[in-house]
C-alpha positions in Angstrom: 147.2 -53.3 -53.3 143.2 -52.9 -54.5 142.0 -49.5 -54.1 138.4 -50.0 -52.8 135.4 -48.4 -53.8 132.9 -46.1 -52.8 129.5 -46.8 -52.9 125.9 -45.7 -53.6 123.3 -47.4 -54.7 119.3 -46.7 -55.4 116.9 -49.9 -56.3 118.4 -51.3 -59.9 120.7 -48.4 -60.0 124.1 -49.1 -58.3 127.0 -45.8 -58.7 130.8 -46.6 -57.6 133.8 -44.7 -57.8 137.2 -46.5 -58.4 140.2 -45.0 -58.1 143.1 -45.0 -60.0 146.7 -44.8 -59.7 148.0 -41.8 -61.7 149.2 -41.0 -64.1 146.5 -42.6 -66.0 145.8 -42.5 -69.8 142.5 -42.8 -70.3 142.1 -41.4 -74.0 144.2 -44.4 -75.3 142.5 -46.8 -73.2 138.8 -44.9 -74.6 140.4 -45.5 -78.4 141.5 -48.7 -78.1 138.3 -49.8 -76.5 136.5 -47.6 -79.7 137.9 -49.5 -82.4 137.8 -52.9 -81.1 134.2 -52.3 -79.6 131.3 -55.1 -80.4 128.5 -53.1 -82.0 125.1 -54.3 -80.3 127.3 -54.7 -77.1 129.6 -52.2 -76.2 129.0 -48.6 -77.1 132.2 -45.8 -76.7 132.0 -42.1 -76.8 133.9 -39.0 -75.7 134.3 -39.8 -72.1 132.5 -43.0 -71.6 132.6 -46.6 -72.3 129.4 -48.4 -71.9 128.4 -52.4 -72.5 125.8 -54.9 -71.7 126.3 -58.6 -69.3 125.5 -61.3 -68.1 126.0 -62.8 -64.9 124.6 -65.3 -62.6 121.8 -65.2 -64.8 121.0 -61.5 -64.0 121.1 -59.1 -66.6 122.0 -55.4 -67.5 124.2 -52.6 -68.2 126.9 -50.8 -67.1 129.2 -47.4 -67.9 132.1 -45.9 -66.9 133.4 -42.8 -67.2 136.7 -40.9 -65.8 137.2 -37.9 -63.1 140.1 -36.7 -61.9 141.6 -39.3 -60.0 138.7 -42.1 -60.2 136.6 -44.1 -62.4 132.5 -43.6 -62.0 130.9 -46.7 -62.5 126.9 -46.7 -62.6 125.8 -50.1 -63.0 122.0 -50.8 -63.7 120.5 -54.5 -63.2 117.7 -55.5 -61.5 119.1 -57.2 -58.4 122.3 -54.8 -58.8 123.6 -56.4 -54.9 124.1 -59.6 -56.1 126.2 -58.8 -59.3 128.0 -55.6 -57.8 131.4 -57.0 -56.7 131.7 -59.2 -60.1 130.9 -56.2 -62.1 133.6 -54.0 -60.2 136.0 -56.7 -60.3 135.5 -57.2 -63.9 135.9 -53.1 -64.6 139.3 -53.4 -62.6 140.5 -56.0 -64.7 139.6 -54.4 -67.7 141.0 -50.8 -67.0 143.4 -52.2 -65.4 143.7 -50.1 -62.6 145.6 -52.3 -59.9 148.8 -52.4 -61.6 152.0 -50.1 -60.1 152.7 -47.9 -63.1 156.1 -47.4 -61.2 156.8 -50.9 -61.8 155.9 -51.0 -65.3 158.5 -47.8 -65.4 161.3 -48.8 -64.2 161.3 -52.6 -65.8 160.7 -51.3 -69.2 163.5 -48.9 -68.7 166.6 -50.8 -69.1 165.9 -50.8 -72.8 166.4 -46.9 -74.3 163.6 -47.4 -76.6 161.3 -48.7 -74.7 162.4 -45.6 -71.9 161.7 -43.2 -73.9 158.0 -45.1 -74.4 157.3 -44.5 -71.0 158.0 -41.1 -70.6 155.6 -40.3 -73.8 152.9 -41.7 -72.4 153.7 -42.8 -68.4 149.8 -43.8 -67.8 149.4 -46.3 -70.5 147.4 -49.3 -69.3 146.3 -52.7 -70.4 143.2 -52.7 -72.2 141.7 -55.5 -70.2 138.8 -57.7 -71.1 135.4 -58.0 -69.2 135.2 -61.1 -70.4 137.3 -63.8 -71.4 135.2 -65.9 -74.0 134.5 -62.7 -75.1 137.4 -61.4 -76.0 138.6 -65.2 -77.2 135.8 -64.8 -79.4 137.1 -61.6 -80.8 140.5 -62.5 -81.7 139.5 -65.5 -83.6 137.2 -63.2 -85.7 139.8 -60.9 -85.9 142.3 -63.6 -87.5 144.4 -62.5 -90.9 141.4 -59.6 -91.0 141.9 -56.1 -89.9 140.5 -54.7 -86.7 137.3 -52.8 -88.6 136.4 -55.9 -90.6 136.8 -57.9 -87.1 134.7 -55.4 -85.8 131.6 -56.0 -88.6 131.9 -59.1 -88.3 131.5 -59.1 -84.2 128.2 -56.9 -85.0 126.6 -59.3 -87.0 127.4 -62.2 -84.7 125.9 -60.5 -81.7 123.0 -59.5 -83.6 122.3 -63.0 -85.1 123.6 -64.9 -81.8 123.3 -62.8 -79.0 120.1 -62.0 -76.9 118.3 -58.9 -77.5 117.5 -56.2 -74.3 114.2 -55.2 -73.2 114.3 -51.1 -73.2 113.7 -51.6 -69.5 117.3 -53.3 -68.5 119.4 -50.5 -70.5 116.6 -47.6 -69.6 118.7 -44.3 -70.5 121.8 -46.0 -71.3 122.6 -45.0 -75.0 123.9 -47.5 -77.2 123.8 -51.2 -75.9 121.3 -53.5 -76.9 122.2 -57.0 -77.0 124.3 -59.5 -74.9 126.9 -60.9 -76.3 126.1 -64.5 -77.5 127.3 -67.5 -75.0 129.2 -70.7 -75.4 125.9 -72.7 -75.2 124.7 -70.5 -77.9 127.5 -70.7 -80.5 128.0 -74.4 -79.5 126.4 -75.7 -82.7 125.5 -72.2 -84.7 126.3 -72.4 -88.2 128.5 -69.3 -87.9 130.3 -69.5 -90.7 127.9 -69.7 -92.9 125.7 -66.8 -91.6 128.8 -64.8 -91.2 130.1 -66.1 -94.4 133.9 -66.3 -93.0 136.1 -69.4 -93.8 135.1 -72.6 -92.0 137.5 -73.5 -89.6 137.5 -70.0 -88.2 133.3 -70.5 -87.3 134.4 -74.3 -86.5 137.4 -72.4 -83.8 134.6 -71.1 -82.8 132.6 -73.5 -81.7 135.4 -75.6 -80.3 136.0 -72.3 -78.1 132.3 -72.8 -77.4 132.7 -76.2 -75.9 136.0 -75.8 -73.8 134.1 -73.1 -72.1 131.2 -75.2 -71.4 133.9 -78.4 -70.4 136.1 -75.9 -68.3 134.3 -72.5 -67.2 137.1 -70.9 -65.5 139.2 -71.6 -69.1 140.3 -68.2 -68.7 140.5 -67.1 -65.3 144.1 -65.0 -64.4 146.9 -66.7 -62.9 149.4 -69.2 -63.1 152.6 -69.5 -65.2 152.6 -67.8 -69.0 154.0 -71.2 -70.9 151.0 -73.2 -69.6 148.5 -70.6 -69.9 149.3 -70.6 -74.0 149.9 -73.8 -73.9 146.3 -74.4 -72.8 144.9 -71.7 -75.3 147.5 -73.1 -78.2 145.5 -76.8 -77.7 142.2 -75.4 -78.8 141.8 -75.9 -82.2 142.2 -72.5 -84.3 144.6 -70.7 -81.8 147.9 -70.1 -82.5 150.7 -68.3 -80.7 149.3 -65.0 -81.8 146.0 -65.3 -80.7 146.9 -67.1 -77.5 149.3 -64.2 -76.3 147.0 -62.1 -77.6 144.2 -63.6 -75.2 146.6 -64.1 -72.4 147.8 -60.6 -72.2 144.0 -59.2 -72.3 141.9 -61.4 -70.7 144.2 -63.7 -68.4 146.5 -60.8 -66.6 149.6 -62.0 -67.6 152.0 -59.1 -68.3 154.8 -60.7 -69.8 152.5 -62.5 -72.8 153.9 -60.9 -76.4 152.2 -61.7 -79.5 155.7 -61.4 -81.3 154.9 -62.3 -84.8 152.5 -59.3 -84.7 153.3 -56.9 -87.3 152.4 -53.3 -85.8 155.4 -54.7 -83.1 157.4 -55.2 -86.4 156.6 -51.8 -87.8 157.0 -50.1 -84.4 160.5 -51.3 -84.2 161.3 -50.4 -87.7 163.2 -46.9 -87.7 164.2 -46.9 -91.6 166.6 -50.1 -91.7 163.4 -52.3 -91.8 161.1 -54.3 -90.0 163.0 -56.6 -87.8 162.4 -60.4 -88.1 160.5 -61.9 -85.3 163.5 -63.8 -83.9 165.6 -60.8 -84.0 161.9 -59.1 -82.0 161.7 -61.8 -79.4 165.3 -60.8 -79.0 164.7 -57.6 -78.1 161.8 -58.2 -76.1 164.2 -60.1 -73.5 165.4 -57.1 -71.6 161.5 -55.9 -71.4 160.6 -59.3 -69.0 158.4 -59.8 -67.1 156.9 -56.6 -68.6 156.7 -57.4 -72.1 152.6 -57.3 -72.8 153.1 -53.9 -71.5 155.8 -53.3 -74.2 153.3 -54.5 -76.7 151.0 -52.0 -76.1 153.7 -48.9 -76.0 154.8 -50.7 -79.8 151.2 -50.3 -80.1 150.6 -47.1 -79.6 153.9 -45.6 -81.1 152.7 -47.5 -84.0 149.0 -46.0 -84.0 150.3 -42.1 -84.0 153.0 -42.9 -87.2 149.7 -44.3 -89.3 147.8 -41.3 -88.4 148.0 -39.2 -91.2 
């Protein structure tokens, strides 16, 4: 079931409310969106996430913040009508907020551990993706790196790639002022080099670049989870990581699990080691079809233990 929104909406300024399901954690889903945020692009602060797009060939910014049992979206672009519903739709995805927490409850609760997860933190979400290439993007830069080097590394792409803002399309919005480049625009930037990051990581890239141009709905949700990373796994520079990684973001499948992912290792490890990621995928069997949702519990458990 959608939960559909209210409206109001003044010349290039367009406000929404969205509600949620409770419970709802928005201060994980506010740090998670913090650290992996693409400077230039996406701007987080204590009770708001804010961003720049691109769509239809219309331009401009949005924000969202939380209330008590809704999201506030304010959405400023010149012809705000016309790109309202993608914009929305694009917010649901990404703060997830048409999933059935209930669900998510009682599948991940065969499995003790997992349980006892859940009733930690019962409003964990996914942290979604507003955009798929994006996000695709992202996790290639973010390959044998950690997540603030991925993160410099995504500021100095946008700001040598991406198109700058006139201060008129982000007015009073603090923070954004670029869009994040496109496929056409990467498709034969010498990233690497300007970057300086290995090679074939600038040439994945690029091949990204092109299978969005050859196939723009490349990452739309839907359809089974073997041929979705099948389909990510045959563009060159994605492995199994990156293509559950992508899937379980971007693509809405819940049951994707990056298993060779070592904060899922250390999360599991309770002072007999780090289990092997056989002896993981094991264990993740009694989590399907719910395992993405795992991830991010292992996630998060693993988060608060490396927080001195």
């Amino acid at each position: 079931m959608t939960l559909a929104p209210s409206l109001r909406v003044r010349g290039d300024d367009c406000r929404c409310a969205l509600a949620v399901r409770p419970p709802y954690d928005w201060g994980h889903l506010e740090r998670f969106f913090a650290d992996h945020a693409s400077p230039g692009v996406e701007v987080v602060t204590p009770g708001r996430y804010a961003r720049s797009f691109l769509i239809d060939g219309r331009r401009g910014t949005l924000s969202v913040t939380p209330g008590m049992d809704a999201l506030s979206v304010r959405i400023r672009c010149r012809d705000s009508d016309a790109v309202r519903d993608a914009v929305l739709a694009r917010v649901r995805a990404m703060f997830d907020l048409d999933i059935d927490p209930a669900a998510i409850a009682d599948g991940l609760g065969r499995d003790p551990l997992t349980a006892a997860l859940v009733a930690r933190r019962p409003g964990l979400r996914m942290p979604g993706a507003f955009d798929g290439f994006e996000l695709a993007v992202r996790a290639i830069l973010g390959q044998q790196v950690s997540v603030a080097a991925a993160t410099r590394l995504a500021g100095r792409l946008v700001a040598a790639f991406g198109t700058p803002l006139a201060p008129e399309e982000y007015g009073d919005e603090p923070g954004p002022t670029h869009l994040f480049p496109t496929p056409e625009q990467l498709l034969d930037a010498e990233i690497s080099l300007v970057l300086n990051m290995p090679r074939a990581r600038g040439r994945a890239i690029q091949g990204l670049a092109a299978a969005m141009l050859a196939t723009p709905d490349l990452f739309a949700p839907g359809g089974d989870l073997d041929g979705t990373v099948a389909r990510l796994e045959a563009l060159p520079g994605i492995g199994g990581w990156t293509a559950h990684y992508v899937a379980m973001r971007a693509m809405a499948q819940p049951d994707a699990f990056p298993a060779g992912d070592v904060g899922l290792m250390r999360a599991l490890d309770t002072g007999a080691g780090r289990p092997s990621r056989a002896a993981l995928l094991v264990r993740a069997a009694s989590w399907r079809p719910w395992r993405a949702y795992a991830a991010i519990h292992l996630w998060a458990e693993d988060a608060v233990r490396r927080t001195p």
